[in-house]
Structures are given as C-alpha cells and as structure tokens.
N, C-alpha and C positions, 0 to 999 in steps of 0.2 A: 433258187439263186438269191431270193431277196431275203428270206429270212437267214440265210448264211453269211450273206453284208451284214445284217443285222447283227450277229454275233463276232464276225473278223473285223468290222471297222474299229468299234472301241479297244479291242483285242490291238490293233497294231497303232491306234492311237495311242496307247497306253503306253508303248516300250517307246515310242519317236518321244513323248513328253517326257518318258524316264531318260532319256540319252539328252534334253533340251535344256538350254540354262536359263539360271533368273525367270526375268517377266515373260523372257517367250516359250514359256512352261505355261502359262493361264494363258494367253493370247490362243496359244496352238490349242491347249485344250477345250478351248472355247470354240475353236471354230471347227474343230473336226468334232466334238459333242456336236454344234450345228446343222454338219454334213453328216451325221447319222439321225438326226429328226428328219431331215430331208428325206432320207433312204423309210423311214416309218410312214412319212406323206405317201410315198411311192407305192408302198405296200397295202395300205388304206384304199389309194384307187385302184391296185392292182385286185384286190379283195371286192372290191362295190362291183367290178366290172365283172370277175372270175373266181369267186370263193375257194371253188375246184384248182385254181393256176398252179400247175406244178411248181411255176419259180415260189411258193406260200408252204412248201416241200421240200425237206430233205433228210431222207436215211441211207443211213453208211451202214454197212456190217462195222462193229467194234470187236466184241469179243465175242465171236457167231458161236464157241462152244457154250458157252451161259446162254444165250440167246439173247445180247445188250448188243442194243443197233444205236448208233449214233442219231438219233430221229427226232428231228424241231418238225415244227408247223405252224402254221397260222392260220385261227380261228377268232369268232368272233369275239372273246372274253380275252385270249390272249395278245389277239390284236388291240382290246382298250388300254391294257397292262402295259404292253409294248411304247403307247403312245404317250402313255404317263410317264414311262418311265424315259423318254428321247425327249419331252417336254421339259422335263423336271430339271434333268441330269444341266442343259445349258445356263435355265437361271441358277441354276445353285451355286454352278461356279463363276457366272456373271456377279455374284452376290457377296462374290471374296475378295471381288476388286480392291475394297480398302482395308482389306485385310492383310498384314505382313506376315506368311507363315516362314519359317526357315527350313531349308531344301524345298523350296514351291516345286518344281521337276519331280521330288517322291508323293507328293501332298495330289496332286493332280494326276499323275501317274496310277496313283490308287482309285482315285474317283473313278477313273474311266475301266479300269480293271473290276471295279465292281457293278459300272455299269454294263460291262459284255455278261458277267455272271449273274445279274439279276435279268437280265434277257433272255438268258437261257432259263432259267427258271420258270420262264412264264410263255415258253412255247416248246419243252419238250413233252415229248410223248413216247419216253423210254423212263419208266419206274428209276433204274442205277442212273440213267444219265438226270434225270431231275435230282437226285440226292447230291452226287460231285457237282454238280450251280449250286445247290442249295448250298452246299459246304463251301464253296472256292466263295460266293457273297458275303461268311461270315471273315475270314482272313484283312481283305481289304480294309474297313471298318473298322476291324480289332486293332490294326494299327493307327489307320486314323486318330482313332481316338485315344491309343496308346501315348502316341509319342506328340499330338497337337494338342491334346486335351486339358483341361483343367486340375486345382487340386484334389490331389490323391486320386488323380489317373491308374494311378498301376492297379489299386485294389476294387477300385470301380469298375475298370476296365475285366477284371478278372473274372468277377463276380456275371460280368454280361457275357463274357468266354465259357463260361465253367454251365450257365446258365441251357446257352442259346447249342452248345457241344451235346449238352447232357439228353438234351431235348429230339437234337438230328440223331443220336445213335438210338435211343427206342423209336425213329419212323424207321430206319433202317431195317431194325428188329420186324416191324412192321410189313414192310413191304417185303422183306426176306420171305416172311411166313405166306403171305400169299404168293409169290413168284413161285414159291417150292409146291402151291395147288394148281400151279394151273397146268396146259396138258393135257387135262383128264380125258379129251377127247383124241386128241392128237400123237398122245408121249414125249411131244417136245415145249421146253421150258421156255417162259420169252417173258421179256419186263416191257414189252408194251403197255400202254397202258388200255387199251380196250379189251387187250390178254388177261390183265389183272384185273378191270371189272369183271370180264367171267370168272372167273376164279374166284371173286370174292363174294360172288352171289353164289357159289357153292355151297359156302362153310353154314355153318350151325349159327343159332343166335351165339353161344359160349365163343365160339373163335373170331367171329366177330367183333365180341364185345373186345377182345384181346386186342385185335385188330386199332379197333376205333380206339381206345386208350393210347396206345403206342403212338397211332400219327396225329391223335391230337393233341397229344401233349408238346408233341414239336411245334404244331403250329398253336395253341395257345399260348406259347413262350412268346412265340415272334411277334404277335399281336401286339403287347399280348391282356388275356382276359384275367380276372381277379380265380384265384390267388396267385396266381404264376406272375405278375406284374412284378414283383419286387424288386429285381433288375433295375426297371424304367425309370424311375423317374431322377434318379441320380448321373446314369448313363447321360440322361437326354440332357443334362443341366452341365457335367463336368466337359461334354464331347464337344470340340470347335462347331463353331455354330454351323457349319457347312459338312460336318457330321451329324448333327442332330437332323438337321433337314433330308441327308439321305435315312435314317432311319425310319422317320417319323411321315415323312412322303412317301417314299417309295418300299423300304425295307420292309414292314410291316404288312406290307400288302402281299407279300409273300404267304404270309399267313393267312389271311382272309382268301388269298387265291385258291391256296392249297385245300384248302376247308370244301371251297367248292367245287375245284373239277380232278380234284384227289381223293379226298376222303369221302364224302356223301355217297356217290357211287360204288366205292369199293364196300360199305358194310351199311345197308338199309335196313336191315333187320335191327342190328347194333343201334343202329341212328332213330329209331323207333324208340327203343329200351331208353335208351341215353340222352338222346337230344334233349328230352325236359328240364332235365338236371343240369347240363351248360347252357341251356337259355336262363336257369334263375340263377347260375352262377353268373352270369354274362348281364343280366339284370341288375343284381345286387351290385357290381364291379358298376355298373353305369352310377348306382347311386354316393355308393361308397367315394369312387373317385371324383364325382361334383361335390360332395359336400366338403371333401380337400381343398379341391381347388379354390373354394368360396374362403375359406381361411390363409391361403398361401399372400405372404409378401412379395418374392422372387415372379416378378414376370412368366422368367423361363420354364419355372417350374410349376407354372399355374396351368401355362398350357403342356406342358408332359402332363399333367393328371386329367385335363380336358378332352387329350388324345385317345384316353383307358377310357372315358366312358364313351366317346363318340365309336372306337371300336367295339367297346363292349354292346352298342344297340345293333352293331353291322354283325355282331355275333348271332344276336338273339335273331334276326332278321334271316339270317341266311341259313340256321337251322331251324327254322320254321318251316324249311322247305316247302315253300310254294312260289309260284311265279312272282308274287307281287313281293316277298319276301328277299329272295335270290338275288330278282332285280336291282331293287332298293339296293341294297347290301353292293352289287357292285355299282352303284352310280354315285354311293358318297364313299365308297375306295377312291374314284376319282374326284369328288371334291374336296374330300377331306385333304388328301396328296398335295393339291393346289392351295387350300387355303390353310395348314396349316407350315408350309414353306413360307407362307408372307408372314403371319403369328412371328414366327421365327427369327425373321427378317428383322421385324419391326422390333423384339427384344434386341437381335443385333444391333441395331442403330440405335435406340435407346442407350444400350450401354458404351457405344462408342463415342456418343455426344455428351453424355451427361456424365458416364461413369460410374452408373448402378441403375440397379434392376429392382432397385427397393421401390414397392408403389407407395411406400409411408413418405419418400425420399423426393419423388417425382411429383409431377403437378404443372397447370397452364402454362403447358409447351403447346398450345393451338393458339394462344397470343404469339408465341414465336416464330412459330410455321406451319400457318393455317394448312397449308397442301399437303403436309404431312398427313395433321388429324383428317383430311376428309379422306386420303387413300386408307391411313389406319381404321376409321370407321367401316368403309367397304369392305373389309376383309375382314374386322369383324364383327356385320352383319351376315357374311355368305357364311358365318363361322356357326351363327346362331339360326342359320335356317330360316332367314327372311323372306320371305316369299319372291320371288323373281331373283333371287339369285340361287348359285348352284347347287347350295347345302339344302334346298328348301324338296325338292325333287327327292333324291336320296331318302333324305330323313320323312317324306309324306309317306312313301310306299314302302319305307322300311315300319313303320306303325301299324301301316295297312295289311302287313303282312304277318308281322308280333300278333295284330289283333285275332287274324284269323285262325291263328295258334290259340288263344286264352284271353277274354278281355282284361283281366286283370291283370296280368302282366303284361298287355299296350297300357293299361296306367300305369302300373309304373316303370315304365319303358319310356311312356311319353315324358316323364316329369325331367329327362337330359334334355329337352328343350326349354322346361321354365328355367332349372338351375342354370344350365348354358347362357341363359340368357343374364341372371342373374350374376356371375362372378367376370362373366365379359362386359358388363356393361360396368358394372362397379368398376371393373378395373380402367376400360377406359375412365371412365367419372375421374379416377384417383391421378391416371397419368395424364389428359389432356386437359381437363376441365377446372375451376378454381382457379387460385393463386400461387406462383411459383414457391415451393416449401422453403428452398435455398435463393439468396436473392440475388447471387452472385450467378448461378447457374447460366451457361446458355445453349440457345439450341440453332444451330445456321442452319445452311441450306445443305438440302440432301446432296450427297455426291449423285453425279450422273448415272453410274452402273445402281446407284439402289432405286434412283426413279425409274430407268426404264425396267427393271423386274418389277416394282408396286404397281405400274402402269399395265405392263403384261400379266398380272394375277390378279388385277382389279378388274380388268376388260376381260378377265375371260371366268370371273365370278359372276360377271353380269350378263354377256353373253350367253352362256351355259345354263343361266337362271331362266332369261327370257328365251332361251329356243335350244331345248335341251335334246331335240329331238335326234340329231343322228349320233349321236352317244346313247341313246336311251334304247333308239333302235339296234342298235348294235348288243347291249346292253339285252334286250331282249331274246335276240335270237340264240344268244349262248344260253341263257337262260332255259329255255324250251330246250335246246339241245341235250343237257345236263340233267332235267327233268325228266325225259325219257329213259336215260339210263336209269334213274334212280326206282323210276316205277314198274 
C-alpha cells in the first residue's frame, strides 16, 4: 500500500498542478511534494518495525504472457533513494520561489511527474518495468530543460536526449538478453529481478561481458563517469537552476543505483574481467574533472565538473565490490544529493543578486551578508568531506574500500579530496573573501524561501555528519544484501 502512495501521490499531484494556475501551481506543488516525504517517513517506520510488511509490496500481473508483473518494493537501499528523493524533490521547488518561470502549472507539473518516475526507479523489482521509470524520468527533464532552459537550449538539450536515449536502448538490449536465459529450470520467462540474477549467473564470461557493456553504458551516461560525461557539464550550466538540481541530486543517482542492485549481480564473472578498467576510468574522470574545475570561472560550472569527480570516486568505490566499498558509494549518493542542491542554490542566488557567476567578477559579499557566507561555507565544507559533516562518512569508507581494491589507486582516488578542497575553497576565497571587484555591486538579504532551504541542508550536513548512524545502518544492510547475491 505504501510504496503505491508512493508512486500515485506525485502521479495525481502532477495532473491537479497541470490543471492549477499562476502561483497556486508552486504553493500546491509544494505542499503535496510535502505530503509525499510524509508518506516516505511512514514507510521508513513501517520498514524499522516490519521489513517483511506487505504494505512495503506490490505485484500486479501486467503482461502475464512476457512474464512483466507490475512489482515495486521496499528495501533497505531503496528505501535511502526513496527518502532522498521525497527530501530533495520539496526544497528544490521551495528554491524557485523567486524564480518567475512562464506556465509555472507545466514547470511544476513536470517536476512532480519526474518525481513519481524516479521512484519507480528505485523500488521496482520487474527488469521491463524498471526500464519504462527509467525512460518516463528522461521525458520530464527533457523539457525542463528544453523550454526553461538557457542559451542554445535546444542543441544542448539534444545532445543530453540523443545521449541519455542512446544509453537506455543498449540496457534494454541488455536486459532483453538475459530475460530471454532465464527459465532454464522452469520454461517460463519472467523479468523479475531475482529471475534475472539467476539467469545471469548462467552465462559464460563472453555473454556476460556483453551483458555488463550494455547496462553500463546506460548507467555510465547518467552518472555520468569519464568518457561518457560530455553531455554534463553544459546541460548542468544551460538547465534552470531547479533542473540542474534535479539531475545533479537526484537523477544521477539513477546511475549509481543501477550500478548496484542492477548490474553487479547480474554479470560477476563480467564484473571480475571489467571492474579494473571502470574503476581507472572512474579514477582518471575523478582527476581529469578536478583539475577543470580548478581552472573554471562560471560558479555553475565549477561545480558540474566537481559533481564528475565526486561521482567518479562513488564509481571506483562501488565496483570495488566490497562492503566498505558499496557502502561508502551509497552514503555519499546521499550526501552528495544534499550538498550539491545547496552548491546550486548558492550559484542561484549569486546570480540573481549580483548578476553573474563570474568569480573574476565577484568578491567580499561576507561584508554584505555575513549569514550568507557562513551558511555558504557549511555547505561547502560537507562538500569537501570535513570531518563531522556528511560528505566526510561517504568519502572515509569509499577510500577504505578503493584501498582494499589497489593502494595505488586509493591515492589517487584519495587526491578528489585535496583537489576538492582546493577549487572550493579558492572559489569561496574569490566569491566571499577580499574587496568587492565592482563598487557599485550589492548584495541584501536573502529571501525567506532560500534561508529556510540553506537552513534545512546546512542542519542536515551537520547532523548526518555528527550521527550518521541510521542512514549508515540502513546503508549497511542493503549492502550485505547485494553482496550475497554477488558472491
């Protein structure tokens, strides 16, 4: 029952905000985005008290001749996902308050429409029905960023269509090929997916390998890891800021999701042969993309290249396959989600106070509003993995688990922590620190809807940092779970 609210709330929030006008289009979005974190709290205690609780259940026969059952759940990894993404989804669009889009009713209508299919995403347990979420998430977005977006939207936009398209049809390819082994004991076909991990420990290393190219290519994209990144960082720069922050928080973790209770268990032999070679492509992208962002002018676009490497170590981490690895890998999906929606933010407000994103341009706005810089320092320091806050967790036991792979690829694996620290602190230096570049420049006081989101991702960078424990715990036990398959 509950993971079905979970899909039909934002499902029929979505058509009342398509049919609502003006401002009470954000208002209503806002508060029925509310009343589905709600229904994810529910579900969280429903899960601590009854892991087992049917309402955490639900398979429909769909197409019984294919053997595609309409089948969500909730589990421990996809209940984090869940709760990132019902977390995410309210500030993002609290964050657009002084934003004027035109048809706000399509603008919000879409948001919520991608937040029912990025939920699906990350609790089904039907092979066809995870690929149609996967696909109905790239739609939403696409216009997004289509019709709100920046210059030369349409060919950027394309380019992230033609990209993230090309990607879902070889997992498709993918998951076809094994649907069509499994059976072998039974004679009958089914895209479950614990159907399809037997099935995939059938094949050979060669079909394997077949296998593991196909669906990682998709979820490389989405990430995504070096060389498939090309899309990104234009995307992330030209897409309204409340596009960027669904991709970049939430969307992306599609990919890292997928990676772990998708692919790993479907082809371990494969992941054996393979895994070395995307962890030092996942390595190199970590470095590659810091030494960018250390040269970048544009804010925004500092942190889209900061987001390539902090994925790229959640890469190397979670094909490392080991618990500490896994772990790691999903504990800064949920930090990175949170802190780099505030990154985000703070470009937002940057450019709507000042009127550019240029740090050549920018400069001592913490003489102008000191509460600014200390909320913008918090977020990022949780960015840079300071100890007690929540990026520091993630990024310990994601090295811990690189290490256990190769120590010389945890160095340099470890060195997105110096760089990280390097082009975020520079860039704060250039934006809050000194003397103002322009003398005319000013900076007021923040509107209410951006403090109290600075407020709720600063308190829960800090929080998350100092007592990270029932996320970690949770964090864990999907973990173990997913490892038994794999072994």
């Amino acid at each position: 029952m509950l993971v079905g609210l979970l899909i039909i709330i934002p499902l029929i929030a979505a058509f009342l905000v398509f049919f609502s006008k003006g401002n009470t289009s954000r208002t209503l979005a806002l508060g029925l985005s509310a009343v589905e974190f709600i229904v994810s709290l529910v579900a969280l205690f429903q899960y601590k008290h009854n892991p087992d609780s049917s309402n955490l259940l639900l398979n429909c026969s769909w197409v019984e001749s294919l053997g595609i059952h309409f089948a969500v759940s909730i589990d421990a990894l996809s209940l984090l996902m869940v709760l990132l993404t019902t977390f995410l989804v309210p500030l993002i669009i609290l964050s657009s308050f002084n934003t004027t889009y035109e048809k706000p009713n399509s603008f919000y209508g879409l948001v919520l429409l991608m937040q029912m299919a990025l939920i699906g995403v990350f609790t089904a347990n039907d092979g066809f029905l995870f690929y149609v979420f996967w696909e109905l998430a790239l739609i939403p977005i696409y216009f997004i960023c289509l019709v709100w977006g920046g210059e030369n939207r349409a060919k950027i936009t394309f380019k992230f269509f033609v990209y993230t398209l090309l990607g879902s049809l070889f997992m498709l390819i993918g998951l076809i090929y094994v649907y069509n082994h499994t059976g072998y004991d039974t004679g009958i076909k089914s895209w479950a997916l614990t159907d399809l991990y037997s099935a995939g420990k059938t094949l050979n290393l060669n079909q394997q390998s077949f296998v593991f190219w196909c669906i990682f290519l998709a979820f490389g994209i989405k990430m995504p890891v070096f060389p498939l990144h090309t899309w990104q960082p234009d995307t992330y720069v030209t897409a309204p800021t409340q596009g960027t922050m669904l991709l970049s928080g939430i969307m992306l973790k599609m990919g890292t999701f997928g990676l772990i209770k998708w692919l790993l268990p479907l082809a371990p032999l494969a992941l054996n042969k393979w895994g070395g070679l995307v962890i030092g492509l996942s390595v190199f992208g970590i470095l590659y993309a810091s030494c960018i962002a250390i040269v970048q002018k544009d804010y925004k676009r500092l942190i889209a290249y900061s987001s390539i490497a902090h994925v790229g170590l959640i890469a190397a981490g979670i094909l490392s396959v080991n618990q500490q690895g896994i772990q790691g890998g999903v504990m800064q999906m949920l930090a990175h989600g949170v802190n780099v929606v505030g990154l985000f933010l703070v470009a937002d407000i940057l450019m709507r106070h000042t009127g550019t994103r240029e740090l050549d341009k920018l400069g001592g706005i913490r003489n102008m509003n000191g509460n600014f810089a200390v909320l913008f320092l918090i977020i990022m320091l949780g960015s840079v993995a300071l100890p007690l806050t929540n990026g520091f967790v993630g990024e310990f036991l994601l090295i811990n688990g690189v290490y256990q792979f190769g120590q010389w690829v945890a160095a340099f694996a470890g060195l997105t922590i110096i760089l990280g620290a390097v082009y975020m602190l520079r860039s704060y230096q250039a934006i809050m620190l000194g003397e103002r570049k322009d003398s005319t420049m000013a900076f007021g006081s923040l509107a209410s809807s951006d403090k109290w989101v600075l407020y709720i991702v600063c308190f829960t960078i800090i929080a998350f940092g100092v007592y990270p424990k029932p996320l970690n715990d949770l964090a864990e036990e999907g973990t173990k779970v997913i490892l038994t398959y794999i072994k």
